[in-house]
C-alpha positions in Angstrom: -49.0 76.3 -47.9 -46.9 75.8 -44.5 -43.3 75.2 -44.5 -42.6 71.7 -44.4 -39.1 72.4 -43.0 -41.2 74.9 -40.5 -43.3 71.8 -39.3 -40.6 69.2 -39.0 -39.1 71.4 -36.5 -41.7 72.4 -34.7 -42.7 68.6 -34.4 -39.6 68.1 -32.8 -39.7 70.8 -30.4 -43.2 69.8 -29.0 -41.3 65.9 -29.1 -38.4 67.3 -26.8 -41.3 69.4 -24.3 -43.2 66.5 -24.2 -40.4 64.2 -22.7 -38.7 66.4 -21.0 -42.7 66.9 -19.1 -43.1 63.2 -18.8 -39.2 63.0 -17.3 -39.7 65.5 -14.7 -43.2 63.4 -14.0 -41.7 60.3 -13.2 -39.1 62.4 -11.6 -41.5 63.8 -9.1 -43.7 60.9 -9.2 -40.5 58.6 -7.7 -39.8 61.6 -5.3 -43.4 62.0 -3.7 -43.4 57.9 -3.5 -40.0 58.0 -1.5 -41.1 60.7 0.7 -44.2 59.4 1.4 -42.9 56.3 2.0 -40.0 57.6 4.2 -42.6 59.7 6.1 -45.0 56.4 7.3 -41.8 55.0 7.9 -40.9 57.8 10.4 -44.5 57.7 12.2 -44.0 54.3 12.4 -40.8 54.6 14.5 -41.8 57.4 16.8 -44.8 54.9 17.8 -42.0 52.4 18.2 -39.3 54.3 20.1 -40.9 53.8 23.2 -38.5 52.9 25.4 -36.9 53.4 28.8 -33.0 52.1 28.3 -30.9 51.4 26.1 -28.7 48.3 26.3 -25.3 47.1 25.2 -26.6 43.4 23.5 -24.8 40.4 22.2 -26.0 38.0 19.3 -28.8 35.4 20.4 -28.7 33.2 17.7 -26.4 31.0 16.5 -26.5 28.8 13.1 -23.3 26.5 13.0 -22.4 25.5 9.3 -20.0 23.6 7.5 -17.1 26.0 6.9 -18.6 29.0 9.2 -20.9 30.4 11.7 -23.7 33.0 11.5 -24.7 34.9 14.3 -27.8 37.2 14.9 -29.3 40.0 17.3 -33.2 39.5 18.4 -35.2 41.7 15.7 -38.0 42.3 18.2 -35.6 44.1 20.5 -37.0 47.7 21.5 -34.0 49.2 20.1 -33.6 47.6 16.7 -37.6 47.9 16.0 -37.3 51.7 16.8 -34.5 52.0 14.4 -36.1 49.8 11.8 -33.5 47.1 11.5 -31.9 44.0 11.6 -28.3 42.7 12.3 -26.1 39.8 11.4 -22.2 38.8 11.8 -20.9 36.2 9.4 -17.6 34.0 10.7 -16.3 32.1 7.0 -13.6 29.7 7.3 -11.4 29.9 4.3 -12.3 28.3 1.5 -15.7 29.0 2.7 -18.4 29.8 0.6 -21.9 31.7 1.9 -24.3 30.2 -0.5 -26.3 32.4 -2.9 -29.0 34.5 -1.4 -30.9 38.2 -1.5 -32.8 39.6 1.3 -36.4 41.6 1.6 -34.3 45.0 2.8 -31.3 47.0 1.7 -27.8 45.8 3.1 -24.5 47.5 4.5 -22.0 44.7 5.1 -18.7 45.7 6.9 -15.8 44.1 6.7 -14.5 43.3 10.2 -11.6 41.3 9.2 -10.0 38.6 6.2 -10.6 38.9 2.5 -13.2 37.9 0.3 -14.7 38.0 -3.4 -18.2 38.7 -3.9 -20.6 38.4 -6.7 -24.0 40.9 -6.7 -25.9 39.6 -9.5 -28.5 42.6 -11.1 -31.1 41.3 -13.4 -30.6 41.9 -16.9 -27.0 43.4 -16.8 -24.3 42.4 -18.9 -21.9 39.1 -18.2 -18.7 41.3 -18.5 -16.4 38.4 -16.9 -15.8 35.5 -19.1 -12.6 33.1 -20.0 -10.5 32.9 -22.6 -9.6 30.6 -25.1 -6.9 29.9 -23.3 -5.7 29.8 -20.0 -8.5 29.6 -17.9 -10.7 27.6 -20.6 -8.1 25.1 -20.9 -9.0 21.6 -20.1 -12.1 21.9 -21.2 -13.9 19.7 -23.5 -14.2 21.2 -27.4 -17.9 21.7 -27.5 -18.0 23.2 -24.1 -18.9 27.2 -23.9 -16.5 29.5 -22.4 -17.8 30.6 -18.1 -19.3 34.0 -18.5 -20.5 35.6 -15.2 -21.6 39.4 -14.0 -18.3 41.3 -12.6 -16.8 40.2 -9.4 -15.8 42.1 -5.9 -12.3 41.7 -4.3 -13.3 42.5 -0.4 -10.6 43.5 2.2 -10.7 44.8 5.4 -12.7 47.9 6.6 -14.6 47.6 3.5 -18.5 48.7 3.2 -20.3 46.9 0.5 -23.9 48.0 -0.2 -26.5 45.6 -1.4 -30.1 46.7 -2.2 -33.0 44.8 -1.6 -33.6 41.7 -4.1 -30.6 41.6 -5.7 -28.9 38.1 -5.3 -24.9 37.9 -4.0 -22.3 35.3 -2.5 -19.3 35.4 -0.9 -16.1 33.0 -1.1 -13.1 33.7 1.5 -10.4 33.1 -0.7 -7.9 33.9 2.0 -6.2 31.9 4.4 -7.5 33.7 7.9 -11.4 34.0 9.1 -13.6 36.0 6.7 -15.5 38.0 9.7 -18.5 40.7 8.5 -21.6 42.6 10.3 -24.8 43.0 8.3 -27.0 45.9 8.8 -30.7 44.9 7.1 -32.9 48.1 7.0 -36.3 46.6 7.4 -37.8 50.3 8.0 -36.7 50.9 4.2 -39.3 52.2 1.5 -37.5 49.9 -1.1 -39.1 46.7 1.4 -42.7 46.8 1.0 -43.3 43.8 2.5 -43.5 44.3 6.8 -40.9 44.9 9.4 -39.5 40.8 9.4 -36.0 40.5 7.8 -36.0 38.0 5.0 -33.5 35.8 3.5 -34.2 33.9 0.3 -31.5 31.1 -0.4 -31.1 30.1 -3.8 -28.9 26.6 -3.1 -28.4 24.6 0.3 -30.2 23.3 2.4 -30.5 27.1 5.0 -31.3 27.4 8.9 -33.5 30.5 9.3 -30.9 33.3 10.4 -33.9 34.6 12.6 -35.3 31.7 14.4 -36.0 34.5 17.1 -38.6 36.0 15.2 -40.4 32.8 14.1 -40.2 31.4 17.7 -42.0 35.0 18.8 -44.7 34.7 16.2 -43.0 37.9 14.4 -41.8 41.2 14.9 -44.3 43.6 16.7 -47.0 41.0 17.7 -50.2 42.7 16.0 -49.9 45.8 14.1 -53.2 47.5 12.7 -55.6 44.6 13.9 -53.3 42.0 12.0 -50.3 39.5 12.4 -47.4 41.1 10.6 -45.5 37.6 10.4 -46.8 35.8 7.2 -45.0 32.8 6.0 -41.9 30.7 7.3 -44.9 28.5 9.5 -43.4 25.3 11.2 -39.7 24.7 12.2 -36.2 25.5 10.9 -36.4 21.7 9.5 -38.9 22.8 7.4 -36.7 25.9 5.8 -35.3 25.2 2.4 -34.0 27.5 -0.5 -36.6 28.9 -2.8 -36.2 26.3 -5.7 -37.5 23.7 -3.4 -41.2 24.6 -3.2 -41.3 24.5 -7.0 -42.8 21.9 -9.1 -39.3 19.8 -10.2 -41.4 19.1 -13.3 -42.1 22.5 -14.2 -38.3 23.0 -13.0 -37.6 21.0 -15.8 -39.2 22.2 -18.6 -37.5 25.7 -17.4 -34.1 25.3 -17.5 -34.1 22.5 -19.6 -32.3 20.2 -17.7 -32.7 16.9 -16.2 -34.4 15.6 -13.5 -31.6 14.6 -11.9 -29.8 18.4 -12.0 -33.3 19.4 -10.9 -32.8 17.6 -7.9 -29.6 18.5 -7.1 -31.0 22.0 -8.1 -33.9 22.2 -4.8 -31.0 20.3 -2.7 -33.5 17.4 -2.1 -30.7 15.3 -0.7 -28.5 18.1 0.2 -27.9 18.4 4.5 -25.8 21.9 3.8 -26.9 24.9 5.3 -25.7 28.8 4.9 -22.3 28.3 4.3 -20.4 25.5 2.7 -16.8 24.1 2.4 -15.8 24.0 -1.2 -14.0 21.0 -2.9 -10.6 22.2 -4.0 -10.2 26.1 -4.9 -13.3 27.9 -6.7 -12.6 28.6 -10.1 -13.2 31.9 -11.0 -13.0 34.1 -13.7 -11.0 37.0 -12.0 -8.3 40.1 -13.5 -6.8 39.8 -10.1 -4.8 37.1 -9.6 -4.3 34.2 -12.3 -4.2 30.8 -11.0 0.2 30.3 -12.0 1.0 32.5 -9.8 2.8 30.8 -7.2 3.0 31.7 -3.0 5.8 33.6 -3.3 4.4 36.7 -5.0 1.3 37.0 -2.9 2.8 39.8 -0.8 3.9 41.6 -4.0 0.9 41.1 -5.7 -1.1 42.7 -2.4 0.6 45.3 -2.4 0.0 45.9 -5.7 -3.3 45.2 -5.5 -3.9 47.2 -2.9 -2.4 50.2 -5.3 -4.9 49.1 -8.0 -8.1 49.8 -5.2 -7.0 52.9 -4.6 -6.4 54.2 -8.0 -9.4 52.7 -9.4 -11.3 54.3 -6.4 -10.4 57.4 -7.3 -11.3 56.9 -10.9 -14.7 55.4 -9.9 -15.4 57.7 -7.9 -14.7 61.0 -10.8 -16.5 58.5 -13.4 -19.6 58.6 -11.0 -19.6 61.8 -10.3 -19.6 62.9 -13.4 -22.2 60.5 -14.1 -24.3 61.2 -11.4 -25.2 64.9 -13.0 -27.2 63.4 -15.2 -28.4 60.6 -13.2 -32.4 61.0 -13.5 -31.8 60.6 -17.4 -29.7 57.1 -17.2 -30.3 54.1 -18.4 -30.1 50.7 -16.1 -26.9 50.0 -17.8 -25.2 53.2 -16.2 -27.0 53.2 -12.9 -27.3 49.7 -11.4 -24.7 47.5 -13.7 -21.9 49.8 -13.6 -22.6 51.7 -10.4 -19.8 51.3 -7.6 -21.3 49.0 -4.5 -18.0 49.1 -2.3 -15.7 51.4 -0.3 -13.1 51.3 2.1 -13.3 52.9 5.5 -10.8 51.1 7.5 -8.0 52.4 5.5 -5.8 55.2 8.1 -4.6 57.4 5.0 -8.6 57.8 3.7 -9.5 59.4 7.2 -12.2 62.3 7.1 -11.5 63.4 10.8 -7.8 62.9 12.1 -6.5 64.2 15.4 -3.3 62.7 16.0 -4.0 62.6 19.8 -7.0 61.6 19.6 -7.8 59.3 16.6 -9.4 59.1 13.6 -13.2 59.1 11.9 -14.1 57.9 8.4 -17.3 57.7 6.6 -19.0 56.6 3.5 -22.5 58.4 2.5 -24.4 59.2 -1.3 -21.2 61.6 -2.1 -19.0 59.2 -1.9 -20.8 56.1 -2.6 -23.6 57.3 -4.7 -25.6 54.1 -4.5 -26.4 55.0 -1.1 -28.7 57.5 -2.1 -30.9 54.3 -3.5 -30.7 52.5 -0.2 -30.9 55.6 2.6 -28.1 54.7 4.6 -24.5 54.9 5.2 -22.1 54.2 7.5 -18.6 55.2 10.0 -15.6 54.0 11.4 -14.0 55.6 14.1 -10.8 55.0 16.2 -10.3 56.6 19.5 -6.4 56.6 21.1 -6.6 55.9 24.8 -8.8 57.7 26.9 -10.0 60.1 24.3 -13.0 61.6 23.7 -15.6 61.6 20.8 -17.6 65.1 21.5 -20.7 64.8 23.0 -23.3 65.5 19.8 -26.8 64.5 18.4 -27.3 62.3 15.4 -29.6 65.0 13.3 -30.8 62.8 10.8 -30.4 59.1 11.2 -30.6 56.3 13.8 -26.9 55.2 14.9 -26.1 51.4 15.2 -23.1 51.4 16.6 -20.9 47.8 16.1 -18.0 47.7 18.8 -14.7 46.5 16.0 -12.0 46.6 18.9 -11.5 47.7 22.5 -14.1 49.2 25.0 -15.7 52.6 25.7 -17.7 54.3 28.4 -20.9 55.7 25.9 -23.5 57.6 27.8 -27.0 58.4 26.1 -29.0 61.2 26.9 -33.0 61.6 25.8 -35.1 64.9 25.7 -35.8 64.7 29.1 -32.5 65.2 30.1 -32.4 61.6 31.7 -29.5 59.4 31.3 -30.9 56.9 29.0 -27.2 54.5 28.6 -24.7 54.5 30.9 -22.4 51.7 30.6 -19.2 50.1 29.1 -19.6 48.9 25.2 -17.1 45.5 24.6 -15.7 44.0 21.4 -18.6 42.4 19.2 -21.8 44.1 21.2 -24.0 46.6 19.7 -25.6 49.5 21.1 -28.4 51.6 18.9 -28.7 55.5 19.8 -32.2 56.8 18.5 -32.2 60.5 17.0 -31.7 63.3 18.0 -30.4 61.5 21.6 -27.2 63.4 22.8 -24.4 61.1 23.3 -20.6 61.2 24.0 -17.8 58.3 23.8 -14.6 58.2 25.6 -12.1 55.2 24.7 -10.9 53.0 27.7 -7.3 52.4 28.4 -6.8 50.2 25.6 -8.3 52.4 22.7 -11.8 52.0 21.0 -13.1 51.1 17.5 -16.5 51.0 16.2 -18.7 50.9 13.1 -22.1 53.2 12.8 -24.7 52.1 10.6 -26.5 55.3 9.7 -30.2 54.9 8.9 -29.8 58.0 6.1 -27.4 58.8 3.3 -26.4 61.5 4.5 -26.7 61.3 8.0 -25.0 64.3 9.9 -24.2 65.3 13.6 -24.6 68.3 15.5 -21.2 68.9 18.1 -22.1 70.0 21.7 -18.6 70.5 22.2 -15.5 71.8 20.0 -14.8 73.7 17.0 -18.2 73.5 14.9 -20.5 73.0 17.9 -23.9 74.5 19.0 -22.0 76.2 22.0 -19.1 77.8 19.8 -22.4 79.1 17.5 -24.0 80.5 20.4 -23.3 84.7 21.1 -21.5 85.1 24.1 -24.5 87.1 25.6 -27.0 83.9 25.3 -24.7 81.5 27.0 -23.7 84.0 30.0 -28.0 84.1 30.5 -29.3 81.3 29.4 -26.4 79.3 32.3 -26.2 81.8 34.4 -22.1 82.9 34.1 -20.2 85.5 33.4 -19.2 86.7 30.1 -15.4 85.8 30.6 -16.6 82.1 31.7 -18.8 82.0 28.8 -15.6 83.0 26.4 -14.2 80.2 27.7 -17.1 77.7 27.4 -16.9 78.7 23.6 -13.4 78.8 22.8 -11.4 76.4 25.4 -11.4 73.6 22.6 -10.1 74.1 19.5 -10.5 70.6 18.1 -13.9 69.9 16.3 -15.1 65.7 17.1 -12.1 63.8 18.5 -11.3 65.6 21.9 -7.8 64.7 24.2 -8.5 64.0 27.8 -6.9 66.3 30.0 -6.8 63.6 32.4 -5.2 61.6 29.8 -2.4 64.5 29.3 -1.9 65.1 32.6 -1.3 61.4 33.2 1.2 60.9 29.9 3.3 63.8 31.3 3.4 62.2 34.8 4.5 58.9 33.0 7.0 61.6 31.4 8.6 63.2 34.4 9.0 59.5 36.0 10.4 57.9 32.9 13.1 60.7 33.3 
């Protein structure tokens, strides 16, 4: 007669194989999908990068609302179709609130300037905000519940918050200067399987279509495959409402079990408000910040100390995901989407990657650092470049660059495989300027300095130096270089080792100039 102890365990053992097998299936299963999903969408952008200059652009669209402005670049430029996106820049007056909404595509949102609180709302997670008894739940009526909402993100300058595609979010300026922010939508992203035309579903108001451009143009790309890639969104911007609206207010009814008056109020039947809306007083949130006694006179101490607070609980964040993330495949949605960090700051001097004090300063955020990014293939960087300086001429390896001009102006050339000059201009405050892969190009700030923002269309997008430290050229052996230009082995020593810095490059034109201002100064 067998063991019964014997069986039991080898029960288990076969029970621990046989998930472990089905794991590593779904595992793989997810990886082949992304890949083959990532891989149409790179055949899809080499037909697509067909193109014979780049250009510096400016928004083309304008939506005026209530307490703000929304602006917007023209989808079915060449540029942004060969990268696969989509860009937006929110203005929100304080006290402004953009009304609730999700999009079709993954989202990076920078933080050009104010401060803001945000909501992302993931289905089924936990309501981890809620009043008190007291306090906040005071005035309240005695048989009314206690406010209860999904945690809450205190937004600052230079910050990058990610947002993947479906999930709902607002955002309230709760300061007391313009809330100013740059979208990037990745329409080329596998997690959008619907086609190549940004969407934005409103769940309140009464919206303007943020791309009238594309409904105007019948759609991004014309014809693709023998059919019209534009479905939906027929007729004018009159005619675009939030999503409630098209539902049966009946059925709306039953639903939420309200009344037909709420439900009214719910599809904004006699609401005129579009994207972004002035709200009545203060809004009343449930928030560990900032407590509604506190009086004007400790708002500087209290930003500073909440400014502390960010960067401590960074840093504990970012340990926590870490050590999370080595068992990542095996999490539950509670420990990858409702806890999982969404924002970082970049703008922030003292969290500078790259620093060369004549020169300036880079920053970036990829999947290391903000490990949602893996999800969403993308990531982003902020650079600053001191007068005149130089950011080394370089390739992007892996990713599309969508570069957002923050501050100043810069002389960017662009160089394609054929060796032709492909941008050669002057970049300004609030254009944007794409550079395709693998394309060579090189920076140099203008007299009054240069800032930017680069949307990267991969998590861990990386660059390849012509120039410096860690470049191509300082890889090379001497021997190669001295044939393959044509000089001697002395002037290829020097081709390799004349710069010791590795991105951010001084001008000697710069240096010569700052000692001349030196010499007539003394």
């Amino acid at each position: 007669m067998a063991n019964p102890s014997l069986l039991i365990s080898l029960s288990f053992c076969f029970f621990l194989i046989l998930q472990g097998s089905l794991a590593d299936d779904v595992n793989v299963s997810y990886s082949r999908s992304r890949s083959r999903s990532r891989s149409q969408e790179s055949f899809r952008q080499r037909n697509e990068c067909q193109f014979d200059r780049l250009q510096a652009l400016e928004p083309d669209n304008r939506i005026q609302a209530e307490a703000g402005v929304i602006e917007s670049w023209n989808p079915n430029h060449d540029q942004f179709q060969c990268a696969g996106v989509a860009v937006t820049r929110s203005t929100i007056e304080p006290n402004g609130l953009h009304l609730p909404s999700y999009t079709n595509t993954p989202q990076l949102i920078y933080i050009v300037k104010g401060r803001a609180i945000t909501g992302t709302i993931f289905p089924g997670c936990p309501e981890t905000f809620e009043e008190s008894q007291r306090g906040q739940g005071e005035g309240r009526s005695q048989g009314s519940r206690k406010d209860r909402h999904q945690r809450l993100h205190h937004l600052r300058e230079g910050d990058i918050l990610a947002i993947p595609a479906g999930v709902a979010y607002w955002c309230y300026n709760n300061g007391d200067q313009q809330l100013v922010s740059v979208s990037l939508l990745d329409t080329g992203n596998f997690n959008n399987q619907l086609d190549d035309n940004p969407r934005r579903f409103y769940l309140a108001g009464k919206p303007e279509d943020e791309f009238e451009q594309l409904r105007r143009e019948g759609g991004r790309g014309r014809e693709r495959e023998g059919r019209q890639v534009w479905r939906g969104g027929q007729g004018s911007s009159e005619n675009y409402n939030n999503i409630f609206r098209g539902f049966n207010s009946r059925l709306l009814e039953e639903a939420f079990n309200v009344d037909q008056e709420t439900i009214s109020r719910l599809q904004g039947q006699s609401d005129n408000r579009n994207n972004i809306i002035r709200v009545k007083g203060r809004l009343d949130l449930v928030s560990p910040l900032r407590s509604r006694q506190e009086g004007q006179r400790e708002e500087r101490w209290e930003e500073e100390r909440e400014r502390e607070r960010w960067e401590e609980e960074r840093e504990r964040e970012r340990e926590e995901e870490q050590r999370r993330m080595r068992g990542y495949d095996a999490n539950g949605l509670e420990e990858t989407f409702c806890s999982l960090r969404l924002r970082e700051n970049i703008g922030d001097p003292s969290r500078a990657d790259v620093f060369t004090p004549q020169a300036g300063r880079v920053s970036t955020v990829n999947s290391f650092n903000l490990p949602i990014l893996g999800r969403l293939q993308l990531s982003a960087e902020r650079g600053t470049l001191y007068r005149n300086a130089i950011y080394t001429p370089h390739w992007n390896v892996n990713a599309h660059s969508v570069i957002y001009v923050l501050r100043g102006r810069a002389r960017i050339q662009v160089v394609d495989h054929l060796g032709q000059s492909f941008f050669d201009g002057e970049v300004r405050q609030g254009q944007i300027l794409t550079v395709p892969q693998n394309h060579a190009v090189v920076k140099q700030a203008g007299s009054e300095g240069f800032e930017w923002v680069s949307f990267k269309t991969n998590d861990n997008a990386w660059i390849s130096p012509l120039a410096g430290r860690t470049s191509v050229i300082r890889a090379l052996p001497e021997a190669v270089l001295a044939n393959a230009f044509q000089i001697s082995r002395d002037q290829a020593r020097r081709l390799k080792y004349n710069r010791e810095e590795t991105f951010l490059l001084t001008s000697p034109s710069s240096r010569r100039e700052d000692e001349y201002e030196r010499r007539a100064a003394a």
